[in-house]
ChimeraX commands (.cxc) that place a marker at each C-alpha (Angstrom):
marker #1 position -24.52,191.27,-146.17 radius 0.5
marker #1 position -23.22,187.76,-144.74 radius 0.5
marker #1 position -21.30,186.34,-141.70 radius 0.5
marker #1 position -18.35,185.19,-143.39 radius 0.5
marker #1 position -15.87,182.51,-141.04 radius 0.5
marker #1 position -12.46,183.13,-142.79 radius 0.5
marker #1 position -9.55,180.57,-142.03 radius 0.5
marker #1 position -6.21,181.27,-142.94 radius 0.5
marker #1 position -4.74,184.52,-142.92 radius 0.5
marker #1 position -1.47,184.30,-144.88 radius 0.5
marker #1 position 0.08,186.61,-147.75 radius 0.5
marker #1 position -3.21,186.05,-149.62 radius 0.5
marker #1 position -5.86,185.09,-147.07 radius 0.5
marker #1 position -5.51,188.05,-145.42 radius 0.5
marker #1 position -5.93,190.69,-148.14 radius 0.5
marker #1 position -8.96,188.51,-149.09 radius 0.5
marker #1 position -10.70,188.66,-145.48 radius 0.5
marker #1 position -9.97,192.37,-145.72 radius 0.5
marker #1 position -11.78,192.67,-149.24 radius 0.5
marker #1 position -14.57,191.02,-147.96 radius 0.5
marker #1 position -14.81,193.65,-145.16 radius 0.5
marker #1 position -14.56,196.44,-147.38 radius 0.5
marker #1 position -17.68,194.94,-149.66 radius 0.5
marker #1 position -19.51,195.20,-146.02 radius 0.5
marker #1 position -19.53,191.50,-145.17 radius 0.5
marker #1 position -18.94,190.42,-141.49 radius 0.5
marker #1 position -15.99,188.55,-141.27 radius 0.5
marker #1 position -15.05,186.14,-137.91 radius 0.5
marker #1 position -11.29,185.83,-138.74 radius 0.5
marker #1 position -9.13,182.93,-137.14 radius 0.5
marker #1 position -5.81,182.25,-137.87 radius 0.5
marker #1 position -2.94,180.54,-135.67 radius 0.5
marker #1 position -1.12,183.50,-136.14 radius 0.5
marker #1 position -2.23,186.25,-133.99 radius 0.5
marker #1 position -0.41,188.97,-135.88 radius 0.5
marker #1 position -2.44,188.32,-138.66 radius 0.5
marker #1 position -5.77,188.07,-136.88 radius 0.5
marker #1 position -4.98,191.22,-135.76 radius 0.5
marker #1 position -4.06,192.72,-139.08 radius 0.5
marker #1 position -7.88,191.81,-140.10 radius 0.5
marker #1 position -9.41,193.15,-137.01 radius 0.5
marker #1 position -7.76,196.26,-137.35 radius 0.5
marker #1 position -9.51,196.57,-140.69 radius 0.5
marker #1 position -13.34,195.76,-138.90 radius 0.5
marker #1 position -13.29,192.32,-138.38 radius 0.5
marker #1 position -13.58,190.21,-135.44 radius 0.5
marker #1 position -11.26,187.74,-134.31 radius 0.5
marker #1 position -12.47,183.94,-133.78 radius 0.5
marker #1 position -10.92,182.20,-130.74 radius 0.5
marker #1 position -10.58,178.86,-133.42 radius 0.5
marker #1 position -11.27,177.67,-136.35 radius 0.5
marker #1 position -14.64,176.50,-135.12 radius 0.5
marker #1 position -15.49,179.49,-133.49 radius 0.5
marker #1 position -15.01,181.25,-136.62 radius 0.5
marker #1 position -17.11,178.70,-138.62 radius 0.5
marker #1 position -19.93,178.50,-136.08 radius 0.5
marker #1 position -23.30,180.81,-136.67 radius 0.5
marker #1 position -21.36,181.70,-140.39 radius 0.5
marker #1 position -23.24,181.99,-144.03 radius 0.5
marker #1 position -19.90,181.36,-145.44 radius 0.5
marker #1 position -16.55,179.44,-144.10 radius 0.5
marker #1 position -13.59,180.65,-146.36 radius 0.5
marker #1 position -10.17,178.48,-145.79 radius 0.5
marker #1 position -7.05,179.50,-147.89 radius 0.5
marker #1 position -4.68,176.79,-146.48 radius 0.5
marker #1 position -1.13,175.27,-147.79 radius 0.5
marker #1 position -2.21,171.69,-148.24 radius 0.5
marker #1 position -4.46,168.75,-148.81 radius 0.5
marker #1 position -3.26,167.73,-145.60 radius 0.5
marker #1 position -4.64,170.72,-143.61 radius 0.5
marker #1 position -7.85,170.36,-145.62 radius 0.5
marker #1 position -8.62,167.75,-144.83 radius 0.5
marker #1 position -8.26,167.86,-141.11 radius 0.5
marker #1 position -9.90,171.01,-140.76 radius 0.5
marker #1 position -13.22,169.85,-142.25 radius 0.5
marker #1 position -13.33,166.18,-141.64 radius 0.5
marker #1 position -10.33,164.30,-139.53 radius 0.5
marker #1 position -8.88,166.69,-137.08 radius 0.5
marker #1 position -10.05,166.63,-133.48 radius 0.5
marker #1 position -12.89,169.73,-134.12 radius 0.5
marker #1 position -14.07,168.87,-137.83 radius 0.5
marker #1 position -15.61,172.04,-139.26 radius 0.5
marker #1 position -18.25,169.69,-140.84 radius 0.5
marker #1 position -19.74,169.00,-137.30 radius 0.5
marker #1 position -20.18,172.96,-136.55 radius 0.5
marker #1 position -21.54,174.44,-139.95 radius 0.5
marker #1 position -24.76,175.05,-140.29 radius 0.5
marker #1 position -26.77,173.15,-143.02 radius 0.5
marker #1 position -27.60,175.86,-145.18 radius 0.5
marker #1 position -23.92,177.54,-144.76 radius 0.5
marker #1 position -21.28,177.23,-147.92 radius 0.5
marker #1 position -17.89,176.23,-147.81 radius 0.5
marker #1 position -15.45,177.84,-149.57 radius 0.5
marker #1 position -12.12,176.08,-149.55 radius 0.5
marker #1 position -9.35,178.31,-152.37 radius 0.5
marker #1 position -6.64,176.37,-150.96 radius 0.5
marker #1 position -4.56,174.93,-153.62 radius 0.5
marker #1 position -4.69,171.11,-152.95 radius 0.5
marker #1 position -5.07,167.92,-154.86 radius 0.5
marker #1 position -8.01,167.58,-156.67 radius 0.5
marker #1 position -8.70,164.12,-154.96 radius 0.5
marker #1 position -8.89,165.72,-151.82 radius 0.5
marker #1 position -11.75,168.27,-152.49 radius 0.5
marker #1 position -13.89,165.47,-154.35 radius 0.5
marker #1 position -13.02,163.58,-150.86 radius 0.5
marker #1 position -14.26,166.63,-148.49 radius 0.5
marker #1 position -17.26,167.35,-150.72 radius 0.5
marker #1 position -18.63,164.02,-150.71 radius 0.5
marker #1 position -18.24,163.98,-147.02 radius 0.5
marker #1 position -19.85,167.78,-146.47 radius 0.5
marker #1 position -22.53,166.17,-149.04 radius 0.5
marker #1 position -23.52,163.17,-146.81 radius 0.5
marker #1 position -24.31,165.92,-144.24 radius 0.5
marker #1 position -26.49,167.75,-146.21 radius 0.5
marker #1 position -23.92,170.68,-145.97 radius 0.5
marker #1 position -22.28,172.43,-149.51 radius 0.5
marker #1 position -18.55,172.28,-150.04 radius 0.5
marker #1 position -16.55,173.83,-153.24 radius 0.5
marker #1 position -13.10,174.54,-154.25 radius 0.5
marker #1 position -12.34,177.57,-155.26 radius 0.5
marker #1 position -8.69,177.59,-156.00 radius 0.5
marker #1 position -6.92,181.76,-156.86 radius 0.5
marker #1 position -4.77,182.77,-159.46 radius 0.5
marker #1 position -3.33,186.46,-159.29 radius 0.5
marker #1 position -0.44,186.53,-156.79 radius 0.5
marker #1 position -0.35,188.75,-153.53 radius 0.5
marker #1 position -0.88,191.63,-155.71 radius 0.5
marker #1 position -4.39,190.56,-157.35 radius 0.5
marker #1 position -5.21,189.18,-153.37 radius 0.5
marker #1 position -4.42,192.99,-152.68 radius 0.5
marker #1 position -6.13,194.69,-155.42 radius 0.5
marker #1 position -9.27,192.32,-155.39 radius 0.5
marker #1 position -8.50,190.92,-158.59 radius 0.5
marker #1 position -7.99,187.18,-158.32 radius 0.5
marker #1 position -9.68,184.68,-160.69 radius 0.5
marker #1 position -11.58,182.07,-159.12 radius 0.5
marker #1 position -11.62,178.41,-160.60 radius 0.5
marker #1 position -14.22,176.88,-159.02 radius 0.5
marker #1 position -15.52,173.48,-158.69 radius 0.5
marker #1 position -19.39,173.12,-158.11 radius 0.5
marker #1 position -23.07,172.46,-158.69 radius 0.5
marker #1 position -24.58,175.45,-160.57 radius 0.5
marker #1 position -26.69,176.47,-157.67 radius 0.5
marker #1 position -23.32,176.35,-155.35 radius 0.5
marker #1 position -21.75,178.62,-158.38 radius 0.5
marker #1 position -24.58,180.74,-158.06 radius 0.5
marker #1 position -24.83,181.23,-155.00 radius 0.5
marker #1 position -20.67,181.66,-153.91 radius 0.5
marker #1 position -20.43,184.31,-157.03 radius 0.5
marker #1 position -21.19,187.43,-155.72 radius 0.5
marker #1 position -19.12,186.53,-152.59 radius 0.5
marker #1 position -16.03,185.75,-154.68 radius 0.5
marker #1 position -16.75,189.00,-157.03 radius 0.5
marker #1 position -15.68,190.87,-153.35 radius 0.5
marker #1 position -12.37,189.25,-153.92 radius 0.5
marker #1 position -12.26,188.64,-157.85 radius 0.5
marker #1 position -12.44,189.63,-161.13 radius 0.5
marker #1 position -12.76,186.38,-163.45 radius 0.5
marker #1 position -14.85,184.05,-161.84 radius 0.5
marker #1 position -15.09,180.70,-163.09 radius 0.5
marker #1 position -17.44,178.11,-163.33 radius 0.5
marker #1 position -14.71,175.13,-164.22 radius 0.5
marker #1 position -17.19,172.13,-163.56 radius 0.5
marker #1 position -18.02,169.92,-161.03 radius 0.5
marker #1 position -16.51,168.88,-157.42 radius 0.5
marker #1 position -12.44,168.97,-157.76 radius 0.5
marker #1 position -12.44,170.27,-161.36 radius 0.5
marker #1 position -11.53,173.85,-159.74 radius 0.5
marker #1 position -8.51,172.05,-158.63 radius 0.5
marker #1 position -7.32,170.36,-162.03 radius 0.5
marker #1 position -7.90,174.04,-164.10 radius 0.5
marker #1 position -5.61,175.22,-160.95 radius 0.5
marker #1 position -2.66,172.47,-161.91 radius 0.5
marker #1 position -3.20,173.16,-165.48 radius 0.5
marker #1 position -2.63,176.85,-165.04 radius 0.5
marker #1 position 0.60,177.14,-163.04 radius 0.5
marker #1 position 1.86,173.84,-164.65 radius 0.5
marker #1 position 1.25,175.97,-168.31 radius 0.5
marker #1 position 2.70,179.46,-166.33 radius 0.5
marker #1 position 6.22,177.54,-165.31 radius 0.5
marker #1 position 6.74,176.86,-168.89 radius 0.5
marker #1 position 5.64,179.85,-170.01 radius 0.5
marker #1 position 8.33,181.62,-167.44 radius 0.5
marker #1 position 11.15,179.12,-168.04 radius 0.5
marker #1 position 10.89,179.59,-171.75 radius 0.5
marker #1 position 10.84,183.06,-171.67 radius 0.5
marker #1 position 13.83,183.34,-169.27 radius 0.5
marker #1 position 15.60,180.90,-171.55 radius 0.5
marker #1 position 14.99,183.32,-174.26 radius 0.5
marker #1 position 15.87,186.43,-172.83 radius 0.5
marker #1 position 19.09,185.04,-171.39 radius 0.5
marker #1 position 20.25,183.93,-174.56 radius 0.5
marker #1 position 19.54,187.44,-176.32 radius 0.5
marker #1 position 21.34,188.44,-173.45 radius 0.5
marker #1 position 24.54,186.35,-174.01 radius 0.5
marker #1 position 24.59,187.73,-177.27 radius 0.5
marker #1 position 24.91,191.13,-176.88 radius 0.5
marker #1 position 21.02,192.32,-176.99 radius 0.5
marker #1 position 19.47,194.51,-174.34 radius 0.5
marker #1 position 16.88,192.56,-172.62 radius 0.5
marker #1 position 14.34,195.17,-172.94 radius 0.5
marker #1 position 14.92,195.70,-176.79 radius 0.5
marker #1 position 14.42,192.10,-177.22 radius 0.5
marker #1 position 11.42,192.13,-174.57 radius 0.5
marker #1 position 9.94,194.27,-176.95 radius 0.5
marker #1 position 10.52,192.81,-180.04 radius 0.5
marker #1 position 9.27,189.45,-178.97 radius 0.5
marker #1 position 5.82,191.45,-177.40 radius 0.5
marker #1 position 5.22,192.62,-180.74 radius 0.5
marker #1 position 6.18,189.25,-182.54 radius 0.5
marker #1 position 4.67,185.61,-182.42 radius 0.5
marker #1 position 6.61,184.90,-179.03 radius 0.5
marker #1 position 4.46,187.74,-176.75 radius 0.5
marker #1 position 2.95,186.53,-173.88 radius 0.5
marker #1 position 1.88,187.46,-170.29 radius 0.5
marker #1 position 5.32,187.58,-168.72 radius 0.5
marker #1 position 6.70,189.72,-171.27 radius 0.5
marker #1 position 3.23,191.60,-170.60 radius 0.5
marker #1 position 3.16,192.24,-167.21 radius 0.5
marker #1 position 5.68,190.17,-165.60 radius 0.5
marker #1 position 9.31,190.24,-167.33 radius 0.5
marker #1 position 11.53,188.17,-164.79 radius 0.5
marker #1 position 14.96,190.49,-166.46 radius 0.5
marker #1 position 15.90,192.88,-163.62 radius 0.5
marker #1 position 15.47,196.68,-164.58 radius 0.5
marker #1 position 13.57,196.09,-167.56 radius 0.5
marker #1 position 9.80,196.48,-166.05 radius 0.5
marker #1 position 9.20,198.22,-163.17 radius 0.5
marker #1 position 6.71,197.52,-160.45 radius 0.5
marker #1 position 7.30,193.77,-160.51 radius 0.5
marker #1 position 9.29,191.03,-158.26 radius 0.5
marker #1 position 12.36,191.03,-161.37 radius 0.5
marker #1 position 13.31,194.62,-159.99 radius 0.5
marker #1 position 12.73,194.26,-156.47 radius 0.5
marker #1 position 15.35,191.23,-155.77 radius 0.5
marker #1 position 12.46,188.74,-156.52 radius 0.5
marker #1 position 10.58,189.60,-153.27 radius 0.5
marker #1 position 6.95,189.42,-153.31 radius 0.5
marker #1 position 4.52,187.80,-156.06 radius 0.5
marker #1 position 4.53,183.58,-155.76 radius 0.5
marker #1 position 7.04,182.34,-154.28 radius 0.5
marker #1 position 9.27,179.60,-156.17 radius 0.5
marker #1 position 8.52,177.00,-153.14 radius 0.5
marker #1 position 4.79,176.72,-153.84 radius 0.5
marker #1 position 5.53,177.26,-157.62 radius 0.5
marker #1 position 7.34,174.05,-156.68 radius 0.5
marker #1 position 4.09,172.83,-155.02 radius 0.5
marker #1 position 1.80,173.40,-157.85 radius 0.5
marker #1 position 4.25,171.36,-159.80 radius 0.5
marker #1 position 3.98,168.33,-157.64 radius 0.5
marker #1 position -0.07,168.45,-157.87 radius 0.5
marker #1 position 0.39,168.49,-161.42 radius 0.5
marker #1 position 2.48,165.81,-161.76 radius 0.5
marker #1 position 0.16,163.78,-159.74 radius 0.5
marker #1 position -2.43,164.44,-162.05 radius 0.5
marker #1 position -1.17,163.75,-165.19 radius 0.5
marker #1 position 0.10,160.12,-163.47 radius 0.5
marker #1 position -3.50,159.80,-162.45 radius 0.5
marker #1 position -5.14,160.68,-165.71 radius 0.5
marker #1 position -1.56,158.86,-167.67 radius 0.5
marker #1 position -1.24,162.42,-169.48 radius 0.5
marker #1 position 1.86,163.03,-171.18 radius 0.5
marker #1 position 3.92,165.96,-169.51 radius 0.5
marker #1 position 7.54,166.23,-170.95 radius 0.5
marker #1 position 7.27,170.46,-170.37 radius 0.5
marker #1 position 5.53,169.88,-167.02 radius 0.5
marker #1 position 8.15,167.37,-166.08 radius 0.5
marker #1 position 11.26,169.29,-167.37 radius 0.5
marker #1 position 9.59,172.77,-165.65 radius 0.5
marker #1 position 9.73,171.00,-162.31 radius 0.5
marker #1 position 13.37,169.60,-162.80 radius 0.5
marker #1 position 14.38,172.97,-163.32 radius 0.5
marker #1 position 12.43,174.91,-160.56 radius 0.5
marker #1 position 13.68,171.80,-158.43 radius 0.5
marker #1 position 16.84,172.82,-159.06 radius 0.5
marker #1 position 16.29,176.79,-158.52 radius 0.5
marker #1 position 15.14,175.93,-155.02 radius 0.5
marker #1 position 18.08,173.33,-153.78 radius 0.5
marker #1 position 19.90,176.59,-154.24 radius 0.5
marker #1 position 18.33,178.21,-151.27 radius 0.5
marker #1 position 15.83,180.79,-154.00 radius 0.5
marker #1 position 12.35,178.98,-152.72 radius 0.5
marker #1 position 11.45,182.62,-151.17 radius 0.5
marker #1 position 12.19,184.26,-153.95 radius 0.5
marker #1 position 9.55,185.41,-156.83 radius 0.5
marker #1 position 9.14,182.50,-159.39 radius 0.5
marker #1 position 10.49,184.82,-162.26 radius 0.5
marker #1 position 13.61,184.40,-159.93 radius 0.5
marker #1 position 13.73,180.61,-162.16 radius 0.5
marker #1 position 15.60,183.38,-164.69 radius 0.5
marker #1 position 18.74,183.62,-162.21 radius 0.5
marker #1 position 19.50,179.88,-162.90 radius 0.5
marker #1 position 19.87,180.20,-166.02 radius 0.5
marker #1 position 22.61,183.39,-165.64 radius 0.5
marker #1 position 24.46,180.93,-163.34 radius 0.5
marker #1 position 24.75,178.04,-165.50 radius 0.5
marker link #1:1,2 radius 0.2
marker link #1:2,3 radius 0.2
marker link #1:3,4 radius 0.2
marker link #1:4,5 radius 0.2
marker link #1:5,6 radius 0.2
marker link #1:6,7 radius 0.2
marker link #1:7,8 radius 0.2
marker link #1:8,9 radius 0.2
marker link #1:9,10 radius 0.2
marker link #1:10,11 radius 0.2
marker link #1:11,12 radius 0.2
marker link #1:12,13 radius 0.2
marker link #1:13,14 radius 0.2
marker link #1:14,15 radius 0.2
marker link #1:15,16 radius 0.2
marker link #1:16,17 radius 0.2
marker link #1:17,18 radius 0.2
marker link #1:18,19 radius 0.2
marker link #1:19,20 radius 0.2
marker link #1:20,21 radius 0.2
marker link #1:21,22 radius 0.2
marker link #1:22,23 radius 0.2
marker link #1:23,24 radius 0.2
marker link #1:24,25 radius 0.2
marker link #1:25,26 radius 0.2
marker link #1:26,27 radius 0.2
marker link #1:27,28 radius 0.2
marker link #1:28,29 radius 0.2
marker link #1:29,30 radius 0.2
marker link #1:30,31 radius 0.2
marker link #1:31,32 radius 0.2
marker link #1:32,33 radius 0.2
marker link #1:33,34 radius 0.2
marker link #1:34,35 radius 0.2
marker link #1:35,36 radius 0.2
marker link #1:36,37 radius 0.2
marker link #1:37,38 radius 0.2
marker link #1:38,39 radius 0.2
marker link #1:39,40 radius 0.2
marker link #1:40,41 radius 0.2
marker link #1:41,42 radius 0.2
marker link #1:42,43 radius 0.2
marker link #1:43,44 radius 0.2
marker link #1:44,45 radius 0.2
marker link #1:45,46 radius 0.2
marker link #1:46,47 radius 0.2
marker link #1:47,48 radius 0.2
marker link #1:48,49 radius 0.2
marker link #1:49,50 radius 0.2
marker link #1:50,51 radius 0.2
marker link #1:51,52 radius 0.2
marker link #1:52,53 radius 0.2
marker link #1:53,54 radius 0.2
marker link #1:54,55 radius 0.2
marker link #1:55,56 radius 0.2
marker link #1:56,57 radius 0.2
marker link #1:57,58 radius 0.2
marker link #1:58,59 radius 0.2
marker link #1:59,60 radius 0.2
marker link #1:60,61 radius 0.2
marker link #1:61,62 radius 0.2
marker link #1:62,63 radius 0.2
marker link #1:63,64 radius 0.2
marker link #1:64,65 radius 0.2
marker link #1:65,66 radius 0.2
marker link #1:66,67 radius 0.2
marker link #1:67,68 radius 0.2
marker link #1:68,69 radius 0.2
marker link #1:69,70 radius 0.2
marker link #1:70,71 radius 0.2
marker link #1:71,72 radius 0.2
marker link #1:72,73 radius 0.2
marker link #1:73,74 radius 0.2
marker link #1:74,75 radius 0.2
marker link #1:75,76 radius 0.2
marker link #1:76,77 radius 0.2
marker link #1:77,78 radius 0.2
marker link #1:78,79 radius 0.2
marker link #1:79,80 radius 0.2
marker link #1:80,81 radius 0.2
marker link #1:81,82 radius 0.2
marker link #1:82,83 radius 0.2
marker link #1:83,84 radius 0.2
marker link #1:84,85 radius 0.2
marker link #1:85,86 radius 0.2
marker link #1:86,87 radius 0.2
marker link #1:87,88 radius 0.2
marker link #1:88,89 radius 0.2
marker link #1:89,90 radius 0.2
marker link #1:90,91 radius 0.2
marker link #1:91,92 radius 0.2
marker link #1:92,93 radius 0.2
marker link #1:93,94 radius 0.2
marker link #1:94,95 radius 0.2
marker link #1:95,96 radius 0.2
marker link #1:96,97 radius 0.2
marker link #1:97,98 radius 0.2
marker link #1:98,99 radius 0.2
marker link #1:99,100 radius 0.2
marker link #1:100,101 radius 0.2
marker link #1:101,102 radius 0.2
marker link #1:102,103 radius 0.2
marker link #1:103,104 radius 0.2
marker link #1:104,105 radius 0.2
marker link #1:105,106 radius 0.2
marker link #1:106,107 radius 0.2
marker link #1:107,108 radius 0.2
marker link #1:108,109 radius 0.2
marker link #1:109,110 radius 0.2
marker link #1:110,111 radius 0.2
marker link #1:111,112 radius 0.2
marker link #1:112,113 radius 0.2
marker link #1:113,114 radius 0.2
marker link #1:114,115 radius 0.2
marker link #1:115,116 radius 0.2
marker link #1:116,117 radius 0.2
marker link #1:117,118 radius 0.2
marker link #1:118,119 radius 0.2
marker link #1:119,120 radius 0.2
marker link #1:120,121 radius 0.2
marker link #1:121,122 radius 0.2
marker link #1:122,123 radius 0.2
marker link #1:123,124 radius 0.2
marker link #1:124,125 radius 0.2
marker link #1:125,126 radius 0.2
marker link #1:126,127 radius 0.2
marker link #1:127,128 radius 0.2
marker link #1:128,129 radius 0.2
marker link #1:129,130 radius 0.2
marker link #1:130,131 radius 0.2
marker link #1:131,132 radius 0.2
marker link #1:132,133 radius 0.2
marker link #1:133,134 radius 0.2
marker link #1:134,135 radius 0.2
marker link #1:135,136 radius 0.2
marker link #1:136,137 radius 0.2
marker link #1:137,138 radius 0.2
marker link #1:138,139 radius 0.2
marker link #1:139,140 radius 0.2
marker link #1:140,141 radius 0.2
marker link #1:141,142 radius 0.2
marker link #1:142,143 radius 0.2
marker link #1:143,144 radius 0.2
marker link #1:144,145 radius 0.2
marker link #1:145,146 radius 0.2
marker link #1:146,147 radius 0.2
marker link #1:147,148 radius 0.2
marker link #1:148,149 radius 0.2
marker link #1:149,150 radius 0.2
marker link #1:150,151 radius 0.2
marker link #1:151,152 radius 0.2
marker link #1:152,153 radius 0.2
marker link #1:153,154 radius 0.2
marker link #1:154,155 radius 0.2
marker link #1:155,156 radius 0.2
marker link #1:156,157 radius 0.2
marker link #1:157,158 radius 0.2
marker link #1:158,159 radius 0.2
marker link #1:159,160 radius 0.2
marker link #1:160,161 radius 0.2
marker link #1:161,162 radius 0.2
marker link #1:162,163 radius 0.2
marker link #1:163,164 radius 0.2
marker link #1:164,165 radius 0.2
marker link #1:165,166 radius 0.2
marker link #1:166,167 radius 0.2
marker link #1:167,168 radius 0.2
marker link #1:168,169 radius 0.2
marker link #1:169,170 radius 0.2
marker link #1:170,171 radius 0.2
marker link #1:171,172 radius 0.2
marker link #1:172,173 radius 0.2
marker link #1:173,174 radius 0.2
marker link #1:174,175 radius 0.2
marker link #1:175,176 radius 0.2
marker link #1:176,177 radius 0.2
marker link #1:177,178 radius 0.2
marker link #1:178,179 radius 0.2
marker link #1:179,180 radius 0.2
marker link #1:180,181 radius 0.2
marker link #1:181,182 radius 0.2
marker link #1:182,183 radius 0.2
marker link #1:183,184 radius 0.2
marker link #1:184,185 radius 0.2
marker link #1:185,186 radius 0.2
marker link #1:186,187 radius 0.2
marker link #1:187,188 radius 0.2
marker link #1:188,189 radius 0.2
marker link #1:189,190 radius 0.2
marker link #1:190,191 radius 0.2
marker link #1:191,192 radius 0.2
marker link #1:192,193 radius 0.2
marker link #1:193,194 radius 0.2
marker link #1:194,195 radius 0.2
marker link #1:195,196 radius 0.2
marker link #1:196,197 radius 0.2
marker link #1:197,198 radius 0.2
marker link #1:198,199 radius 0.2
marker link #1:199,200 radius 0.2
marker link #1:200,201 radius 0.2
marker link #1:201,202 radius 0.2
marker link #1:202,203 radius 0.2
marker link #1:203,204 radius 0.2
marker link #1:204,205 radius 0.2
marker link #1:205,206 radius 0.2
marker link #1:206,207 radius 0.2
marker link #1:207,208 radius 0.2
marker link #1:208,209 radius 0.2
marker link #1:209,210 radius 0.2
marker link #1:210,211 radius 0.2
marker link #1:211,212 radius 0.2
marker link #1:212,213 radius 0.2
marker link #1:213,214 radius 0.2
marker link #1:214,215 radius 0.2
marker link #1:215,216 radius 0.2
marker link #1:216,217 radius 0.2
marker link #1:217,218 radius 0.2
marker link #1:218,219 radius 0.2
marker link #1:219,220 radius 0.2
marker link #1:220,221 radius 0.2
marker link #1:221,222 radius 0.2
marker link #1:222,223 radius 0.2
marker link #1:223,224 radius 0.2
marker link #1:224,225 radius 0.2
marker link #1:225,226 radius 0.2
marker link #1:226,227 radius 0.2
marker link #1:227,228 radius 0.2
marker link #1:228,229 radius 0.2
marker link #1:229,230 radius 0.2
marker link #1:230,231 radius 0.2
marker link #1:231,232 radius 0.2
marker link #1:232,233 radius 0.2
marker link #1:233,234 radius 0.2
marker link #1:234,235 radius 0.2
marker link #1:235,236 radius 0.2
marker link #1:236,237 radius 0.2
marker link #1:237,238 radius 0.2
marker link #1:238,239 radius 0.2
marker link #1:239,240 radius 0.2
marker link #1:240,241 radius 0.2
marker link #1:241,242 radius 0.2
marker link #1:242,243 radius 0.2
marker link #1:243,244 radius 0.2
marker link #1:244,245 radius 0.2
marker link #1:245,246 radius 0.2
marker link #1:246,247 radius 0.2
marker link #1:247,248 radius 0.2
marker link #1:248,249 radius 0.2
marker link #1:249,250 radius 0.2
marker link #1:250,251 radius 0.2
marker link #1:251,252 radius 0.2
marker link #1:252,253 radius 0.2
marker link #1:253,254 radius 0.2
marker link #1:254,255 radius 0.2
marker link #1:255,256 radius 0.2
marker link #1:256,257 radius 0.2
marker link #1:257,258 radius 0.2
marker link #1:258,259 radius 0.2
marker link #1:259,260 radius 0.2
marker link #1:260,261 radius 0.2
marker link #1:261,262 radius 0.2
marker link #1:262,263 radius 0.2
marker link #1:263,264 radius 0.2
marker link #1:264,265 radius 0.2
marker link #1:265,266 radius 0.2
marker link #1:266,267 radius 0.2
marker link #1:267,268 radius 0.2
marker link #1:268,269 radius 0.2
marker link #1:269,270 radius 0.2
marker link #1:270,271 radius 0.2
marker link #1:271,272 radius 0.2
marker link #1:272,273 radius 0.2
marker link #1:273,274 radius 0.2
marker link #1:274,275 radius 0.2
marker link #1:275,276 radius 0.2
marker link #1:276,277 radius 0.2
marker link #1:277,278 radius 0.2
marker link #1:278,279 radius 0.2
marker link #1:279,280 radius 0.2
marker link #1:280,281 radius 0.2
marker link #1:281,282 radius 0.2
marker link #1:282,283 radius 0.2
marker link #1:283,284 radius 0.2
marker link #1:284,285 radius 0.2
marker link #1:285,286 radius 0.2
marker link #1:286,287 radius 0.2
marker link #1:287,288 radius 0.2
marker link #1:288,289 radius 0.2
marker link #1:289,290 radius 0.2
marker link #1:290,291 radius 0.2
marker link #1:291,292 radius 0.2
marker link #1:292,293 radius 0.2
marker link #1:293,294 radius 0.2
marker link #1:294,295 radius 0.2
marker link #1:295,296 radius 0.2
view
């Protein structure tokens, strides 16, 4: 089993770290919330007194953090660079979601040093962070792949091998640009069958057995009272939150600018969870996008 430095403890670092303890991994936990440190440590791991401290001696440095921005500094620009304290043969693990440009940037710079860096960006919500079954899209040489795999199996279900440095990053912004749509076009549906005097779970099913089924009609139906067990019928609490739906967004549209990719559904996606969240919903579930649409 490995030493395992994990940095960031939030709604889905933490639930990570904890898998990681249950596969029988040491994990040094640091996170600059105490509460959560302690949530971990109650669950067998040991608390790091900093971010170094918790990447020092480690086989593996985890970092689930909100931004490039925090990245960055953590490995390469703040005033303790992790890149000066982990050892040579350790792995970096960053499944922040961040800008693509960012983890090429870090990598490179970990590279120089001899030392191995990959993104490894989640998809699965708190509830797959919970249940241990995120997918990983990861960016990385195939002996980096090979070797983070059976770490990110203690976490995950689908791991992927998306390319090279950054490209875990772009599948990332593909994904949750492609799962906005997916939820804003489904809500638009719904509401409509709605405004016309169908019962949203008729129509849910009718459309699951037609050519319009797909994974929010699934598993994820953003009607209240119509599927149980999911943000829709629990006020839109839990799940991923519209603010870093929002955020997801933004890296996307950055990419397509970079890469001059046309994204009218991207574009118009954003506009409308733009709009969801000037209304004071970012907390709320994304699915929540289907409350705009009642309103208007």
């Amino acid at each position: 089993m490995a030493t395992i430095g994990f940095i960031g403890l939030g709604n889905m670092g933490g639930p990570m770290a904890i898998n990681l303890l249950k596969a029988g991994h040491e994990v040094k936990a640091f996170d600059l919330s105490q509460a959560a440190v302690e949530h971990v440590v109650s669950e067998g791991g040991s608390a790091a007194a900093s971010a170094v401290d918790a990447a020092t001696g480690a086989d593996f440095v985890i970092s689930m953090l909100p931004a490039g921005v925090h990245v960055q500094g953590l490995y390469l620009t703040g005033e303790a660079p992790l890149l000066d304290v982990v050892s040579d043969n350790a792995l970096i693990i960053d499944s922040s979601t961040i800008d693509a440009a960012t983890a090429q940037r870090v990598s490179a710079a970990a590279a120089e040093r001899g030392i191995s860096f990959i993104d490894a960006p989640v998809s699965g919500g708190v509830g797959g962070a919970i249940a241990g079954t995120l997918a990983f899209m990861v960016g990385a040489t195939d002996e980096q792949f090979t070797k983070a795999k059976p770490v990110l199996e203690c976490m995950g279900k689908n791991i992927f091998h998306a390319g090279q440095s950054g490209a875990g990053q772009i599948a990332k912004a593909c994904n949750n640009m492609m799962l906005s749509i997916l939820m804003a076009g489904t809500s638009e549906a719904l509401n409509m069958g709605m405004k016309n005097g169908l019962d949203p779970a008729v129509l849910s099913e009718i459309m699951k057995q037609s050519s319009g089924n797909n994974w929010a009609l699934q598993v994820y139906n953003p009607v209240p009272g119509v599927m149980a067990g999911v943000p829709s019928s629990n006020n839109y609490q839990g799940g991923f939150q519209v603010d870093l739906m929002f955020k997801d967004l933004g890296l996307a549209m950055e990419l397509s600018q970079q890469s001059n990719s046309p994204v009218p559904m991207g574009s118009a996606a954003r506009s409308l969870f733009s709009l969801h969240k000037s209304k004071g919903n970012g907390g709320l579930d994304f699915s929540s996008i289907f409350k705009l649409y009642q309103e208007s």
